[in-house]
mmCIF file of the N, C-alpha and C atoms, coordinates in Angstrom:
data_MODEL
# 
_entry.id   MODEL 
# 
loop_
_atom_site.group_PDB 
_atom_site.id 
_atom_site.type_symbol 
_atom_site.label_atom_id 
_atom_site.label_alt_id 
_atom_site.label_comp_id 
_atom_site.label_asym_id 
_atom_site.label_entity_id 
_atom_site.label_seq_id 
_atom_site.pdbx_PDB_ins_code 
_atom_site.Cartn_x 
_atom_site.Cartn_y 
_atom_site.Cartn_z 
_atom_site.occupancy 
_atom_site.B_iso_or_equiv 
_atom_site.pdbx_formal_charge 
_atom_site.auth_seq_id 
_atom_site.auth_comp_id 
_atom_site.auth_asym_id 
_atom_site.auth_atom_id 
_atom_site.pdbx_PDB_model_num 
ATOM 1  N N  . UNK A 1 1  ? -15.829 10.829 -7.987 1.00 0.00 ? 1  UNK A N  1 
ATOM 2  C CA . UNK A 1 1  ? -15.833 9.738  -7.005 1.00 0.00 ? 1  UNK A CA 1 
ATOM 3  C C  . UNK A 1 1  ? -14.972 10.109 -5.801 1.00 0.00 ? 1  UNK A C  1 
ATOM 4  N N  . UNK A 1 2  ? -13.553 10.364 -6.002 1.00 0.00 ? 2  UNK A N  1 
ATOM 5  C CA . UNK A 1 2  ? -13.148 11.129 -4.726 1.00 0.00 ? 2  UNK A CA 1 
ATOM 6  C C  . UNK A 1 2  ? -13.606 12.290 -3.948 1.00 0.00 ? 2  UNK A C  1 
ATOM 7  N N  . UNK A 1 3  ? -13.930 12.942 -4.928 1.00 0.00 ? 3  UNK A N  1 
ATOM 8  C CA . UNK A 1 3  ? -14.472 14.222 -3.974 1.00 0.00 ? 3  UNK A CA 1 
ATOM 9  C C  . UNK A 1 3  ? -15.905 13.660 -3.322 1.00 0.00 ? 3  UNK A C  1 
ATOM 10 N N  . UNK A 1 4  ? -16.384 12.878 -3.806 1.00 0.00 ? 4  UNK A N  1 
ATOM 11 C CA . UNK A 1 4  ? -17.787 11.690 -3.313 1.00 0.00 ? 4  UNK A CA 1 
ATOM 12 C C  . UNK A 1 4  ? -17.450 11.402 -2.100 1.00 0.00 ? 4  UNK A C  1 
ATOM 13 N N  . UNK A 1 5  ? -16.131 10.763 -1.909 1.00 0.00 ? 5  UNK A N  1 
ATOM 14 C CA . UNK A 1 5  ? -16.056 9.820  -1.034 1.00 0.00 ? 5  UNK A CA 1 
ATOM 15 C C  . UNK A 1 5  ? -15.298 10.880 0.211  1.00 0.00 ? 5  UNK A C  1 
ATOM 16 N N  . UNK A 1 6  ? -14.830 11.709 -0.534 1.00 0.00 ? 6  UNK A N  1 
ATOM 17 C CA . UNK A 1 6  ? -14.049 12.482 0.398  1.00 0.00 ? 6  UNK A CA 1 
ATOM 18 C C  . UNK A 1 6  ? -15.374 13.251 1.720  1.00 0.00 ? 6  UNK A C  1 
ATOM 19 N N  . UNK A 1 7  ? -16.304 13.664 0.559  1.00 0.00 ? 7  UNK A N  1 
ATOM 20 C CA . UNK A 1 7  ? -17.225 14.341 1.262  1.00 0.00 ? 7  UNK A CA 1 
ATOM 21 C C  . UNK A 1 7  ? -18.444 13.194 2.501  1.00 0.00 ? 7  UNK A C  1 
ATOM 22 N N  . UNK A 1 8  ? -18.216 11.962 1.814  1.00 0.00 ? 8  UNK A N  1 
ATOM 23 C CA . UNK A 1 8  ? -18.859 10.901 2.478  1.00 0.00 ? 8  UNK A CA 1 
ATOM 24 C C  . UNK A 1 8  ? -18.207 11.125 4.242  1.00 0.00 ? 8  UNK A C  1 
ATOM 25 N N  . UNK A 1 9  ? -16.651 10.596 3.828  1.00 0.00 ? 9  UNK A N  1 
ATOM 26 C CA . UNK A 1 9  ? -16.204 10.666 5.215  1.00 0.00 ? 9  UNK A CA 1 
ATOM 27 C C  . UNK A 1 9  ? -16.047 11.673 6.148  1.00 0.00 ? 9  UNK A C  1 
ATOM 28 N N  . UNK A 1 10 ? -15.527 12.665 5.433  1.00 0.00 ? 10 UNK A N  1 
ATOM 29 C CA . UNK A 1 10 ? -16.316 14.031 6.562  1.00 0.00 ? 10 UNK A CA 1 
ATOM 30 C C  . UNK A 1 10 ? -17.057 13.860 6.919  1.00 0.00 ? 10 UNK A C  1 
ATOM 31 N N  . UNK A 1 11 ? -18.324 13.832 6.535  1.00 0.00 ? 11 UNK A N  1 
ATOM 32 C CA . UNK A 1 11 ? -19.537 13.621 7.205  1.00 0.00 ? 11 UNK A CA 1 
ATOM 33 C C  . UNK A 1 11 ? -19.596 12.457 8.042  1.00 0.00 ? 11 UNK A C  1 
ATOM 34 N N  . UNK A 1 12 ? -19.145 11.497 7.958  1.00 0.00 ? 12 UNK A N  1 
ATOM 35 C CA . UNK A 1 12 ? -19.012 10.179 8.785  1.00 0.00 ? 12 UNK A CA 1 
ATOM 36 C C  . UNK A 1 12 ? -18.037 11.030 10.239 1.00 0.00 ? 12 UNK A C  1 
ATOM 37 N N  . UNK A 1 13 ? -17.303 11.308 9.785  1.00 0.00 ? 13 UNK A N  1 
ATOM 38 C CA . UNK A 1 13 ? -15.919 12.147 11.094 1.00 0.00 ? 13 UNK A CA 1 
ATOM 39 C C  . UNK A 1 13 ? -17.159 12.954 11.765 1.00 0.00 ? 13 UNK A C  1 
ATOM 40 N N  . UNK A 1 14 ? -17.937 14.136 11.076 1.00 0.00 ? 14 UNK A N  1 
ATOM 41 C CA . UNK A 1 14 ? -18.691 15.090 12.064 1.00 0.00 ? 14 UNK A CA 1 
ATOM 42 C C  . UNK A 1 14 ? -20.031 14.098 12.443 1.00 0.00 ? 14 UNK A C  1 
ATOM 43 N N  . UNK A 1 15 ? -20.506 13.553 11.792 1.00 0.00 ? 15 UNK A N  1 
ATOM 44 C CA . UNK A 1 15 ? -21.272 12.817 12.709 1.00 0.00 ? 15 UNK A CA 1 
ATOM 45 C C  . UNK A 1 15 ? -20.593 11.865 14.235 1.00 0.00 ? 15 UNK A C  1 
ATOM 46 N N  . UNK A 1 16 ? -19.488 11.295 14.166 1.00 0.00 ? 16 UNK A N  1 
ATOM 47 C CA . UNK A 1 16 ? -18.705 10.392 14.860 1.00 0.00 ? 16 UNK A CA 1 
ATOM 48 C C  . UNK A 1 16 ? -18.523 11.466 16.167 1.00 0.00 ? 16 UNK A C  1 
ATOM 49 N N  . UNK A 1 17 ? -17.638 13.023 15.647 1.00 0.00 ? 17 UNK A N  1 
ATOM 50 C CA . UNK A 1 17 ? -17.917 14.002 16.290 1.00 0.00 ? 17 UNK A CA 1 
ATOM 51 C C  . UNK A 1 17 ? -18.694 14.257 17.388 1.00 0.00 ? 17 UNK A C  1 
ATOM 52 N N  . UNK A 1 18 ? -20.343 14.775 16.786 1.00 0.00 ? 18 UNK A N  1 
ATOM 53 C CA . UNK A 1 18 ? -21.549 14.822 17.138 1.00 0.00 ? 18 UNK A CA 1 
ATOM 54 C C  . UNK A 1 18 ? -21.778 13.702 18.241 1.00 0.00 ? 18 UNK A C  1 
ATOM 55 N N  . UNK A 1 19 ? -21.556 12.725 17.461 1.00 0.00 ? 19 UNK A N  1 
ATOM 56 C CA . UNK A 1 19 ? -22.544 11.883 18.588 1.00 0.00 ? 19 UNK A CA 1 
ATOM 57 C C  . UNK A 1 19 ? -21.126 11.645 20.170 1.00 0.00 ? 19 UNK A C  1 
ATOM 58 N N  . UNK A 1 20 ? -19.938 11.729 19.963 1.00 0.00 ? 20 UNK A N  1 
ATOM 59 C CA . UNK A 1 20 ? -18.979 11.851 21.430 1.00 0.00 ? 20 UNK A CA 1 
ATOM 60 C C  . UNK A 1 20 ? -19.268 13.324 21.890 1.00 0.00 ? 20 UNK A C  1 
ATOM 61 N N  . UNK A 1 21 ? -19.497 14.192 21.482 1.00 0.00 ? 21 UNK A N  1 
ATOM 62 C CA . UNK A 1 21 ? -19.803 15.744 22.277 1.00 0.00 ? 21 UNK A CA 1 
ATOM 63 C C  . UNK A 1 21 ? -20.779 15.654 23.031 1.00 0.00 ? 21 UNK A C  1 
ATOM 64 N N  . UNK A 1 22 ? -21.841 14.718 22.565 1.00 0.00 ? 22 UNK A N  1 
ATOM 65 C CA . UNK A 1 22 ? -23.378 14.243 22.999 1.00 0.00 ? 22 UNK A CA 1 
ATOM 66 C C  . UNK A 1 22 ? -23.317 13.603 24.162 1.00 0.00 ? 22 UNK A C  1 
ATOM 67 N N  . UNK A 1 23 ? -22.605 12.461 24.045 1.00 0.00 ? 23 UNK A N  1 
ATOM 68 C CA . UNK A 1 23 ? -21.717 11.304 24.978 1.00 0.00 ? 23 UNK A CA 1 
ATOM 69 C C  . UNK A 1 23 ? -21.491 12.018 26.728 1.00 0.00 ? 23 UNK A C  1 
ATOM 70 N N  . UNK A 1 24 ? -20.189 12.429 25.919 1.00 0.00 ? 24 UNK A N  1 
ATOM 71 C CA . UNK A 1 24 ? -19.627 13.247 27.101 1.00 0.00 ? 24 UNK A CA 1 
ATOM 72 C C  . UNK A 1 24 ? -20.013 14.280 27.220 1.00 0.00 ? 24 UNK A C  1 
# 
């Protein structure tokens, strides 16, 4: 479950990432 969730939010961070590089 942590390593679940851990890996959830990374992916939430590089998407969040992704889409401000896009942005600006």
């Amino acid at each position: 479950a942590d390593l679940a969730d851990a890996a959830d939010i990374a992916v939430s961070h590089m998407a969040e990432a992704l889409q401000y590089r896009q942005i600006v």
